[in-house]
N, C-alpha and C positions, 0 to 999 in steps of 0.2 A: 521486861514488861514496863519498866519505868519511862522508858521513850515513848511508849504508846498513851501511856497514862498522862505523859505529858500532854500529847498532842491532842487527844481528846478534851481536857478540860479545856487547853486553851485557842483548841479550832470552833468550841462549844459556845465560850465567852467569846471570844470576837464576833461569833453570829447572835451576842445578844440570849445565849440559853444562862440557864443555873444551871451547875454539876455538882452531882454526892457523890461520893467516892463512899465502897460497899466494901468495910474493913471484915478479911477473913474469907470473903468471896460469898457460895450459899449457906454458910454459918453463920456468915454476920449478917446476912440478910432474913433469916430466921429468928436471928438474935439481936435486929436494928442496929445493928453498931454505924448507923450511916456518919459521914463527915462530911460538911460541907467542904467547896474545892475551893481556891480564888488562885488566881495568875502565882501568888507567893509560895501556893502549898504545892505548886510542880516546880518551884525554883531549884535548880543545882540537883538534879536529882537524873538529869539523862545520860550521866557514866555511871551511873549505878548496881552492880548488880540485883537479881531478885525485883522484887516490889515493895512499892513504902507503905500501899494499904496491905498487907501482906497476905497469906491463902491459907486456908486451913481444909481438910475433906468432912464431910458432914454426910453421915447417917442418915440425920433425922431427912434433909434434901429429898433423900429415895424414897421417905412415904409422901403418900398424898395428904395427910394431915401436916408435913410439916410443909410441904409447896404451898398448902392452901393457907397459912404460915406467913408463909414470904413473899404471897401476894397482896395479904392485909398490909403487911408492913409497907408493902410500894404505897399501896393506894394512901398511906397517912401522911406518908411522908411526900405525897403529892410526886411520887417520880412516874414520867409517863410511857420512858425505855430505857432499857440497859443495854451498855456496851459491853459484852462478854468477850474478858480475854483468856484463851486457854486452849484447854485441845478437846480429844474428841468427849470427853468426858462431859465437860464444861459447856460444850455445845448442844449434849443431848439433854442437862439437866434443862437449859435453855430455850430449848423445843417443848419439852417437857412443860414448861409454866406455861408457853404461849400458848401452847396447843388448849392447855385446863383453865387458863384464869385472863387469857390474851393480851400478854403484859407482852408488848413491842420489844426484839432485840436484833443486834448485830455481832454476827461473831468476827471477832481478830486475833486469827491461831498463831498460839503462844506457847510448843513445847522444843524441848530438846530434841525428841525422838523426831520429830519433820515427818511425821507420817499423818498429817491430815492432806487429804486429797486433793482439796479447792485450788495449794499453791503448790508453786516451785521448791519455796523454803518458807520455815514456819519461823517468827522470834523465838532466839537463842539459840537454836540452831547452829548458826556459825560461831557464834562464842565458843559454845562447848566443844566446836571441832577444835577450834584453836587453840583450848584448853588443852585438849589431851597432844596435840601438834607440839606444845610446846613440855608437856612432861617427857613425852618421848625422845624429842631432842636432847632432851638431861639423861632419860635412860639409857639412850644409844653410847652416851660416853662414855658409863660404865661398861656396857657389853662389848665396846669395843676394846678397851684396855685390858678386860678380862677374861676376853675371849669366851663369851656364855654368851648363851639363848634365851633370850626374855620373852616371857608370855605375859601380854597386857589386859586387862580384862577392863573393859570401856561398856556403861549402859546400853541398853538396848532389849529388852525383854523380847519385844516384837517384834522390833525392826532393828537392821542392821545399820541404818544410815550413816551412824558418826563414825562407827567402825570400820565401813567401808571407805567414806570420806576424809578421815582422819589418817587412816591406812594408806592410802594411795599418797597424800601429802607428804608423809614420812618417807614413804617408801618402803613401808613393811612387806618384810618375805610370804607371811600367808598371813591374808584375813577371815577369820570365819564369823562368819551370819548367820542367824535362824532360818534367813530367806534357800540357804545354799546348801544341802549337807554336804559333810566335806569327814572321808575318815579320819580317823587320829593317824591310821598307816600314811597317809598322802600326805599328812604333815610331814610325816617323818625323812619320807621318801625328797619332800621339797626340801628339805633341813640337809640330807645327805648328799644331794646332787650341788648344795651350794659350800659344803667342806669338801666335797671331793676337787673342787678348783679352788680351794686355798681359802673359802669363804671363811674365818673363822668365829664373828657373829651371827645371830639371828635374831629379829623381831618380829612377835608374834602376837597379832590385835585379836582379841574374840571378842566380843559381843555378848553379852549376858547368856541373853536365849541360846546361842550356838553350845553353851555348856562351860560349865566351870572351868576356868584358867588353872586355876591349881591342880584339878584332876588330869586334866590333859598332859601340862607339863611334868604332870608326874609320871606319866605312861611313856610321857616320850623318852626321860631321863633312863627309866625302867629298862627301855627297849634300846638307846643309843648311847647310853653311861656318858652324854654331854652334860654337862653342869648347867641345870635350866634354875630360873628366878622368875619369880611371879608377882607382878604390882598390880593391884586391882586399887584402880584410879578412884570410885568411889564418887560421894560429891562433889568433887573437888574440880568436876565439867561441868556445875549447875551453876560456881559463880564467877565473881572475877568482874572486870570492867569490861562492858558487851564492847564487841567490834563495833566500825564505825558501820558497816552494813546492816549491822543488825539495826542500828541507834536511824540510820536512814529509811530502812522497809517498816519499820516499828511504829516511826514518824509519820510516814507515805499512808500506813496503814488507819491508824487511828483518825489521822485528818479525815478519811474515805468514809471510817463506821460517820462520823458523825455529818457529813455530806449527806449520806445514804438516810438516815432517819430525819434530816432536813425535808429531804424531800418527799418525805413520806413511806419509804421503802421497808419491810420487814422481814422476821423470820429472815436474813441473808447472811452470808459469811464472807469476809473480803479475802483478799490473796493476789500472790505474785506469780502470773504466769508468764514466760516470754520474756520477763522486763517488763511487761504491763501488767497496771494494776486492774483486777477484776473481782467481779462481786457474782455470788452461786445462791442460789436458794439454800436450805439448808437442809433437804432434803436430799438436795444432789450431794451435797456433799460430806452427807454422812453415809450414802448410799454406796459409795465408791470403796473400794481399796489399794489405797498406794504401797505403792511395791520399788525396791531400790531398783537403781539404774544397774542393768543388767550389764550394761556394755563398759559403765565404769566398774563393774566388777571384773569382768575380764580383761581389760585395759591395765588395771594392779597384778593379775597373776600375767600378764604378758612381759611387763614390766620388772617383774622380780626374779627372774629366769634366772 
C-alpha cells in the first residue's frame, strides 16, 4: 500500500491539492487521527512493506451513528474525498458514507486475496505470491533430502488465488482451492502414481478455505504410512519488500484515483485490466464475482503428472 500512498500524495501536490492521510483507515476516521501529508512524509517509504498510516477494523464504521461520525470529522477537517485503498470490504464501507453523507471517493484495490473484480491483480498480490514462492523453494530442499510430503497451507479463506498462483510457480504436485473440491483419496491417489515412478517427494499447497493442512496430511499419512510435514505459512505472505510490479501497478494506480477526482469523477474504483488501466463505478464492481483462472488450474494438474 505504501507505493500507492506514495503516489497519491504526491500526483495530489503537484496538481496543487493538500493531502491528509487517515491514520487507522475508518477508526481513525471516526476517531480523527487525521495527518497532514507533504512530499517528505512519502519519502523512502515505496519498498516498504504494509502501510505507514497503518489499518486497523472498526465496529463502530458498521453503525450509522458511527459513519455519521466520520462524516462530521471530514467536514471539519475541510477534506472534500477520500482515496480508499483496500478490498471489498473497504469499498463497501466507502459506498456506504457516499451513499448516507456524499462524501466523494475512489477506490485502489489493495488485498492479498486478488479477488476484487474491477482488475486483473489487486496490490500485494504478487508479493505474497513470491512470498510463499520463495518459502517453498526452502521447503522443497528439505522434502527432497528427506524424501517426505509436505502440505503447505497458504491464505485464502475464499479464494484460492495465491495457492493456485504460487503453486503453479513451484511446481506443486496438487493444489487445493475452496473454488475446486478435490477428495483427500485423489490426493492420495496423485501422491501414489508419483512414487510409483520413483517420485520420492511431494508438495502440497491448500488454501485455507480448501481445509486444514494438518487434517488432510494427517489422513493421508493414516492411509499411505508416507512421512508427511505441515507448514502453514501464516503471515509471513502479508509482508516483506513488495515486488517491483506490485511498487509499479500501486504507483499507476494511485496516480489514476487522484486524476479521477481531478476531474470530477466519483463513487469509482481503478484497476488493471489487459495491461490497461481502467476505472468501474462501484457498483459494478462490487456486483461482480471473481473467480480463479480455471484454465490456470488445470494447466498445474496437467503439469504435475
Amino acid at each position: 500500500m505504501n507505493a500507492a500512498i506514495r503516489a497519491v500524495v504526491r500526483k495530489a501536490i503537484y496538481n496543487n491539492l493538500e493531502v491528509v492521510g487517515i491514520e487507522r483507515g475508518y477508526s481513525g476516521l471516526i476517531n480523527a487521527e487525521f495527518k497532514q501529508m507533504n512530499l517528505g512524509s512519502v519519502a523512502d517509504i515505496i519498498h516498504r512493506g504494509g502501510t505507514v498510516l497503518r489499518t486497523a477494523r472498526s465496529e463502530s464504521f458498521r453503525t450509522p451513528e458511527g459513519r455519521i461520525k466520520a462524516a462530521e470529522n471530514l467536514r471539519a477537517e475541510g477534506i472534500e474525498a477520500l482515496v480508499i485503498i483496500g478490498g471489498d470490504g473497504s469499498f463497501r464501507g466507502a459506498k456506504l458514507l457516499s451513499d448516507e453523507h456524499k462524501v466523494r471517493f475512489i477506490g485502489v484495490p489493495a488485498t492479498i486475496d486478488n479477488d476484487i473484480p474491477c482488475t486483473d491483480y489487486t496490490i500485494g498480490f504478487d508479493t505474497a505470491v513470491n512470498n510463499v514462492v520463495d518459502a517453498v523453494n526452502k521447503i522443497r530442499d528439505t522434502a527432497t533430502s528427506h524424501e517426505r510430503t509436505f502440505f503447505i497451507e497458504v491464505m485464502g479463506r475464499s479464494s484460492g488465488a495465491i495457492a493456485l498462483e504460487s503453486g503453479l510457480a513451484c511446481g506443486a504436485e496438487t493444489i487445493l482451492i475452496p473454488e475446486v473440491k478435490v477428495s483427500v483419496d485423489s490426493v492420495i491417489r496423485k501422491i501414489m502414481k508419483g512414487h510409483e515412478r520413483g517420485k520420492l517427494h511431494s508438495i502440497i499447497i491448500v488454501a485455507e478455505g480448501a481445509g486444514s493442512a494438518v487434517e488432510i496430511a494427517r489422513e493421508v499419512q493414516e492411509k499411505t504410512g508416507f512421512d508427511t510435514k505441515i507448514t502453514i505459512l501464516g503471515h509471513i505472505q502479508r509482508g516483506g519488500t513488495p515486488t517491483a510490479h506490485d511498487r509499479i501497478m500501486a504507483s499507476s494506480l494511485g496516480a489514476l484515483a487522484v486524476d479521477l477526482l481531478i476531474e470530477g469523477k466519483d463513487k469509482r474504483a481503478v484497476g488493471v485490466i489487459g495491461g490497461q488501466l481502467q476505472d468501474y463505478d462501484i457498483d459494478s464492481a462490487l456486483s461482480c464475482k471473481k473467480t480463479v483462472d480455471r484454465s490456470l488450474y488445470d494447466l498445474a494438474g496437467i503439469l504435475s503428472i
